[in-house]
C-alpha positions as CSV (number, residue, x, y, z in Angstrom):
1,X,33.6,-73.3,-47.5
2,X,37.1,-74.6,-46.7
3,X,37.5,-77.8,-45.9
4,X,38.8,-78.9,-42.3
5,X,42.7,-80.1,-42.1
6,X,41.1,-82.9,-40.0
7,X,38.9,-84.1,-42.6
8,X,39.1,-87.5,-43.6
9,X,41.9,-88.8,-41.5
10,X,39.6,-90.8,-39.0
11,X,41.3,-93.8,-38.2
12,X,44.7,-92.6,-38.8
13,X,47.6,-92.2,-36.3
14,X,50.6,-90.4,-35.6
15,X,53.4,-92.5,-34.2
16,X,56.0,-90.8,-31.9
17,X,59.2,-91.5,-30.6
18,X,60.3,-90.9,-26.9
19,X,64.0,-91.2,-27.2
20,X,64.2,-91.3,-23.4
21,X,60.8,-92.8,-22.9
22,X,61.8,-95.3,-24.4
23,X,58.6,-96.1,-25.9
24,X,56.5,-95.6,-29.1
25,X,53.6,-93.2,-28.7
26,X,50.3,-93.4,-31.3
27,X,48.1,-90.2,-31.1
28,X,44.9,-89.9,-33.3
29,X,45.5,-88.0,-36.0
30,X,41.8,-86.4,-35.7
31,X,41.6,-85.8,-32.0
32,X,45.0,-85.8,-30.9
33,X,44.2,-87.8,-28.5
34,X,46.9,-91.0,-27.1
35,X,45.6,-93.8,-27.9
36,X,48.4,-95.9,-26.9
37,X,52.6,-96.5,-26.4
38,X,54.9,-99.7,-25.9
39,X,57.9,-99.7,-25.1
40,X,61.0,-99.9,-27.3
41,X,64.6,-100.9,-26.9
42,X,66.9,-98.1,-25.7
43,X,67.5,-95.6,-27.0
44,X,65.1,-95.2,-29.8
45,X,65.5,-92.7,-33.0
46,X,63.8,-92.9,-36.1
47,X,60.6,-94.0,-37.8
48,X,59.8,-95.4,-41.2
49,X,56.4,-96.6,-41.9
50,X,56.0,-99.6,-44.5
51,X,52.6,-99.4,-46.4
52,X,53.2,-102.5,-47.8
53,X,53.8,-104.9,-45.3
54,X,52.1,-102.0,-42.7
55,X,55.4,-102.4,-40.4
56,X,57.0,-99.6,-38.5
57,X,60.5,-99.5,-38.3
58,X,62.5,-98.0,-35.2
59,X,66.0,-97.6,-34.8
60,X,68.2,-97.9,-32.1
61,X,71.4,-95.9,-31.9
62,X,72.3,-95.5,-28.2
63,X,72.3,-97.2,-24.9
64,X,71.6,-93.5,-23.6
65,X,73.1,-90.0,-25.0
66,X,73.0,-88.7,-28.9
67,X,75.8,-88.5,-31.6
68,X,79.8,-87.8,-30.3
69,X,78.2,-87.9,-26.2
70,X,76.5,-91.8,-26.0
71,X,77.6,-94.8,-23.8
72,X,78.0,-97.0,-26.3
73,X,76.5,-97.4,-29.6
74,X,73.7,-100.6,-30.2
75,X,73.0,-102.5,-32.8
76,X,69.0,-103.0,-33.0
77,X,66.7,-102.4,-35.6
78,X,62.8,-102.5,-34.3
79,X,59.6,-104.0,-36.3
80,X,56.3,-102.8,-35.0
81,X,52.9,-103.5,-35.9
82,X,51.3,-100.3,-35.8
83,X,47.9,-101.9,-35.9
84,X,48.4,-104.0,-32.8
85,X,50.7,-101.7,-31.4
86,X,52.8,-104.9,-30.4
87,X,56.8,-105.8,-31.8
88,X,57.3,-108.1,-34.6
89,X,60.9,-108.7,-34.5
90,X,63.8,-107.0,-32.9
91,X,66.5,-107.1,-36.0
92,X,70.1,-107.3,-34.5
93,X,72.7,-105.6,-36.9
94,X,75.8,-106.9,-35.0
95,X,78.6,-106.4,-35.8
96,X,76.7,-102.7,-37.4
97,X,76.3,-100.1,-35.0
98,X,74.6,-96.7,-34.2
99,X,71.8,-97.7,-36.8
100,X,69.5,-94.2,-37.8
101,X,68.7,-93.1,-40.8
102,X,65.9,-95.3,-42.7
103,X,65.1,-95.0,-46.6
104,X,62.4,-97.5,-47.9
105,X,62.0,-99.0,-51.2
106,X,58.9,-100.5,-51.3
107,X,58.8,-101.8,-54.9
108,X,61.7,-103.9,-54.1
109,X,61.5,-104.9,-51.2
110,X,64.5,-102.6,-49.7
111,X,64.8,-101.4,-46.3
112,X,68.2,-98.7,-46.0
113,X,69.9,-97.8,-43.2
114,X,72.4,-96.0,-42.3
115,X,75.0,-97.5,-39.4
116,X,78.3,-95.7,-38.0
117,X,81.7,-96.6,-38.9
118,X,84.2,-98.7,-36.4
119,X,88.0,-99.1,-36.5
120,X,88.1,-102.2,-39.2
121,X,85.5,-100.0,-41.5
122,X,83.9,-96.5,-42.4
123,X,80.4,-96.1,-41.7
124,X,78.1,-97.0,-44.2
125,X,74.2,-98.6,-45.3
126,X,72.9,-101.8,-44.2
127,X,70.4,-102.9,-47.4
128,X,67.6,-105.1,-45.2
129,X,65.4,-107.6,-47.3
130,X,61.7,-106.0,-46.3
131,X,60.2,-109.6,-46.7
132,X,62.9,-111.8,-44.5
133,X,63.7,-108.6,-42.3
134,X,67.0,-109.7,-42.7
135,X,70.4,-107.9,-43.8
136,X,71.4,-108.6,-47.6
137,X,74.2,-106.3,-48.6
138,X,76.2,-102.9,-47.1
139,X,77.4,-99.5,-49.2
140,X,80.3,-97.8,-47.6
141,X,79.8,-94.0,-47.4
142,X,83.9,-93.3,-46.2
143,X,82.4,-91.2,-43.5
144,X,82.4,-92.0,-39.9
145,X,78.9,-91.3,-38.9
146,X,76.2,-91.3,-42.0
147,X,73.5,-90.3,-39.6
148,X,70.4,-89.4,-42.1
149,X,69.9,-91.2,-45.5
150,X,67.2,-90.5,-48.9
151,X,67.0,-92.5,-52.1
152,X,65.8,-90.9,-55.1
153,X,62.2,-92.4,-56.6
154,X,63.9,-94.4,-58.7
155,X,65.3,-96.7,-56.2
156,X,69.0,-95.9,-58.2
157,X,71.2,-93.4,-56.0
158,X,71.3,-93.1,-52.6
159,X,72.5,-90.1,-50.1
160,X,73.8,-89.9,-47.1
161,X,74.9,-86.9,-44.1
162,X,77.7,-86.7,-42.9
163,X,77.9,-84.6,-39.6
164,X,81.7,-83.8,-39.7
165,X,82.4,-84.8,-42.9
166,X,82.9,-82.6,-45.2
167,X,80.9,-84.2,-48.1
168,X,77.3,-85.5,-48.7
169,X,77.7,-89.3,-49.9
170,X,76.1,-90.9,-53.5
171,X,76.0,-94.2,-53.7
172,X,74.5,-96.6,-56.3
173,X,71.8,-98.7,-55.1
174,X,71.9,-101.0,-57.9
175,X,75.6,-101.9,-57.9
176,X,76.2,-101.0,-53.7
177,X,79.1,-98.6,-54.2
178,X,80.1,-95.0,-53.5
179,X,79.7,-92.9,-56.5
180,X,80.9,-89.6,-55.9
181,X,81.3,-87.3,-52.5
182,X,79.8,-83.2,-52.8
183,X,81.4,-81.1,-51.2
184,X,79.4,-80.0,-47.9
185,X,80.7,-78.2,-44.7
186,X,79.1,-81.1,-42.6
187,X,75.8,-81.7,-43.1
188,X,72.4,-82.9,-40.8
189,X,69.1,-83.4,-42.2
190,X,68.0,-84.2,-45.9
191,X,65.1,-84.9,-48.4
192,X,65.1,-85.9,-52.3
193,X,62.8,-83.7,-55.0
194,X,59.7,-85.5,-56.7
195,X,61.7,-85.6,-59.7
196,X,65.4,-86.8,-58.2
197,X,66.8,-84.0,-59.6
198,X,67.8,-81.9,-56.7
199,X,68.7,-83.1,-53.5
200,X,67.9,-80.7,-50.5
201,X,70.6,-80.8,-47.4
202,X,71.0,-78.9,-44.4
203,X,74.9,-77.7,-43.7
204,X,76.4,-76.8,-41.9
205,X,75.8,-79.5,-38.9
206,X,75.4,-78.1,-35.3
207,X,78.6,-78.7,-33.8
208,X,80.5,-77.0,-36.7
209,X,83.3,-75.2,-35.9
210,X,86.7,-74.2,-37.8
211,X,90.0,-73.0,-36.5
212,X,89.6,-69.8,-36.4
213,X,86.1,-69.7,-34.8
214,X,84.0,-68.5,-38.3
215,X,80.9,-70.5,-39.3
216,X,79.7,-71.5,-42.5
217,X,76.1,-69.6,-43.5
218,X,73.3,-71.8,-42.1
219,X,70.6,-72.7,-44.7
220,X,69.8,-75.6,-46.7
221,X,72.1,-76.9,-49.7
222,X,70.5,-77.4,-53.2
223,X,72.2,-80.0,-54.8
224,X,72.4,-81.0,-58.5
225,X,72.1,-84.7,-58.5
226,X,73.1,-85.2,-61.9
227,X,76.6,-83.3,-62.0
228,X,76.9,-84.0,-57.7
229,X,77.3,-80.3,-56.8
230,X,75.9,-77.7,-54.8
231,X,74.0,-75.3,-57.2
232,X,72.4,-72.9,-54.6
233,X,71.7,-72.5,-50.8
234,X,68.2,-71.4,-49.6
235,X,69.4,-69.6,-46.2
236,X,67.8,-69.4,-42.9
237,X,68.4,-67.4,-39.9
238,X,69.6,-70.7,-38.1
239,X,71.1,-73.7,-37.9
240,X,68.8,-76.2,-39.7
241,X,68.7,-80.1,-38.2
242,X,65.4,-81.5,-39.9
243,X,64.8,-81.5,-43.4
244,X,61.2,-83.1,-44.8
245,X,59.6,-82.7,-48.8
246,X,56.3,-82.7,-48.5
247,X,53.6,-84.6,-51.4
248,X,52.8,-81.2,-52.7
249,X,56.5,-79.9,-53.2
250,X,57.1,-77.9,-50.2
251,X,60.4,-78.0,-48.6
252,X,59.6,-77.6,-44.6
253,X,63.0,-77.0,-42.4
254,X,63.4,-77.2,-38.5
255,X,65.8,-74.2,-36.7
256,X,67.6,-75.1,-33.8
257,X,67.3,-71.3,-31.7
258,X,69.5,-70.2,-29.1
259,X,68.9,-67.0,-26.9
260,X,71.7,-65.3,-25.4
261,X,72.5,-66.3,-21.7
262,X,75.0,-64.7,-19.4
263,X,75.6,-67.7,-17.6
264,X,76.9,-69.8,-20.4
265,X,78.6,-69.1,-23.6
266,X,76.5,-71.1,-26.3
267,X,73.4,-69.4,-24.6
268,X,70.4,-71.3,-23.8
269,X,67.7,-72.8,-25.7
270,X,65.0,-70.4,-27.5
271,X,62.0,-71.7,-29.4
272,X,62.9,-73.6,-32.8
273,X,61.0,-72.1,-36.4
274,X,59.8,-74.1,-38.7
275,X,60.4,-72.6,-42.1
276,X,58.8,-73.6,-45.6
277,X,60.1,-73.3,-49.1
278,X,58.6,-74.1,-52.3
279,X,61.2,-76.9,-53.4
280,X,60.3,-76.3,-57.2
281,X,61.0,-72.6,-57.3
282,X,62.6,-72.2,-53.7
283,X,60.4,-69.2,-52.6
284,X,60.3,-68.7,-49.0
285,X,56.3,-69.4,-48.3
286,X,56.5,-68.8,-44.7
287,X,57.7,-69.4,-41.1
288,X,56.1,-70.4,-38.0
289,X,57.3,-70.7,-33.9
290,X,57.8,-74.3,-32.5
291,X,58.9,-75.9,-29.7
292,X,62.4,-76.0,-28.5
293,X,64.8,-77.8,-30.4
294,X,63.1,-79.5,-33.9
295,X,64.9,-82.2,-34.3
296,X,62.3,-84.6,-37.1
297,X,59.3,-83.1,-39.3
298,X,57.1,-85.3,-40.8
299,X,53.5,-85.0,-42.9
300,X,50.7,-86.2,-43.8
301,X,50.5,-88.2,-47.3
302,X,47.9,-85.6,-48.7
303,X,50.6,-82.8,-47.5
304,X,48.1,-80.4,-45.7
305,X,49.8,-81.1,-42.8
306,X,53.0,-80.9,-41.1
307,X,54.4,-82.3,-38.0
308,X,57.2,-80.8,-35.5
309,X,58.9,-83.2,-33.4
310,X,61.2,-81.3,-30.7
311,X,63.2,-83.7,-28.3
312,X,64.0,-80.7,-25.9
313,X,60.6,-79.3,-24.3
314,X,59.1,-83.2,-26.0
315,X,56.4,-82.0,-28.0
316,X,54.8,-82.1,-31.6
317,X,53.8,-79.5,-33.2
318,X,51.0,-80.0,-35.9
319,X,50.6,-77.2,-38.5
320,X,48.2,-76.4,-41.1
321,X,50.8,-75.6,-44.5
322,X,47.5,-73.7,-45.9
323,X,47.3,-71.3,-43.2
324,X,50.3,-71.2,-41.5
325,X,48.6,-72.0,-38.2
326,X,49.3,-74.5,-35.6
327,X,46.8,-76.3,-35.4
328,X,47.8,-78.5,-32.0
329,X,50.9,-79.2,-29.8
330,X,51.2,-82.5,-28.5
331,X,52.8,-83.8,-25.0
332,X,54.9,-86.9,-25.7
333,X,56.0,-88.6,-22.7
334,X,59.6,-89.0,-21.6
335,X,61.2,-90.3,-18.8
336,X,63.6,-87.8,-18.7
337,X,66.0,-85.7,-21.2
338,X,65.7,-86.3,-24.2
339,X,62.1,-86.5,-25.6
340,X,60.3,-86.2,-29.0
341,X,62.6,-87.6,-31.9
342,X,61.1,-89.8,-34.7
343,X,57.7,-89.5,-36.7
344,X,55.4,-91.6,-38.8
345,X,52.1,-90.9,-40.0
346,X,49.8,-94.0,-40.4
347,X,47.2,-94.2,-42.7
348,X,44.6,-96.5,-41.6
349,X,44.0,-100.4,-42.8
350,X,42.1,-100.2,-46.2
């Protein structure tokens, strides 16, 4: 008899961002049920759980809006205690700004994100000191807006997306410089094989648009990490944002879907898909419906599971990677547009 997808996860939760909420929800990763939410500076973004210190990270990008339509970019960085559900610190980046992406490595002590560029300096990495929670060093990416960010397991090379630039960023960790730029047709979402050999980004980003109107192929961009070029693309019907590799090797991608709408030229919003590859041979395992507009994907550490966040209609979608089967879709409350954004699953205290 198969076991359940729910088994053994008592006592774990699912922490959820409400970009407009602004809070930080926690579901229970058995019964789905909320089991609590605080509030957050505005507006919130991303997630990164710590295991070590058991910190959740939250960033801050926005007083209100998203990426090239904001009122000003902030300069917060947000430590939670998931267990007491309260905030540590509040980490001010100043004179950084529009912090987002987050890359943890634990082993030393290295907390990465990624902050947007000003006039005096291109955008770039902030390297945080996990045990002071304080700033230590910055990588320049010579990109405007790095907006997600992945280190290989070795803790050695580090990349960045770049919306409308048209590269993907490698830095070195070690010595905090840019090492080399791959050529990308602006890029969104990203993840890092088990191996470091292949790095996995979605191109082209969702504003792309040339001169005369054509469009890149959507799909996700293999690249070779050791020679920094693209090697393959594993294409998808449409534009991907969200790129996650799950512990068991599958490569799970979140389409942005538009329907065709008389009433406005870039048509209205359609349900997003949620498409799976197998990262090691780059099969296409399958594809499932979602909610509108997947914007982060997330799993749990055993990789059975996968989770869907989608800022438009604010849900979560959970998904069973056996089956192919949604298992649940959770409500995430919002105080207006937008909803859903970052993830973190939370194992429970040892």
């Amino acid at each position: 008899m198969q076991q359940s997808p729910r088994a053994g996860r008592e006592g774990d939760v699912l922490a959820v961002i409400s970009q407009s909420g602004p809070t930080v929800s926690f579901f229970d990763a058995v019964t789905d049920r909320l089991v609590d939410s605080i509030e957050v500076p505005a507006e919130p973004h991303e997630l990164l759980f710590d295991p070590t210190r058991r910190l959740l990270w939250c960033t801050t990008a926005y007083h209100s809006g998203y990426y090239h339509a904001n009122s000003g970019r902030r300069t917060e960085l947000t430590a939670i205690d998931p267990d007491t559900r309260r905030i540590v610190e509040v980490v001010d980046l100043a004179p950084e700004h529009g912090p987002h992406g987050l890359a943890l490595d634990a082993a030393r002590h290295r907390l990465y994100v990624s902050v947007e560029g000003s006039d005096d300096r291109p955008g770039g990495v902030v390297v945080i000191d996990t045990e002071t929670r304080r700033p230590v060093g910055r990588i320049d990416t010579d990109a405007p807006g790095p907006h997600w960010f992945a280190i290989d397991p070795a803790g050695r090379t580090g990349y960045a997306t770049n919306k409308e630039a048209p590269f993907v960023s490698v830095v070195d960790l070690e010595r905090g410089t840019l090492t080399a730029k791959v050529e990308v047709p602006g890029s969104e979402g990203l993840a890092v094989s088990a191996d470091g050999r292949h790095v996995f980004a979605a191109a082209p980003y969702l504003g792309f648009s040339t001169g005369s109107g054509e469009r890149p192929a959507a799909g996700i961009r293999v690249i070779d990490a050791r020679t920094a070029s693209v090697v393959g693309t594993l294409p998808t019907e449409d534009v991907v944002l969200p790129v996650h590799l799950t512990s068991t090797g599958k490569l799970l991608a979140g389409e942005v879907r538009m329907a065709p709408d008389p009433a406005s030229e870039l048509g209205r919003q359609a349900p997003g898909r949620l498409t799976v590859f197998a990262a090691d041979t780059r099969e296409r395992l399958g594809e499932l419906e979602v909610g509108f507009f997947p914007l982060t994907i997330t799993s749990s550490p055993d990789g059975r599971l996968a989770y869907v966040a989608c800022i438009v209609s604010s849900t979560v979608d959970i998904v069973d990677l056996e089956t192919m089967r949604r298992l649940a879709r959770l409500d995430v409350p919002k105080r207006g547009e937008p909803g859903a954004h970052g993830l973190a699953y939370i194992p429970r205290r040892a």
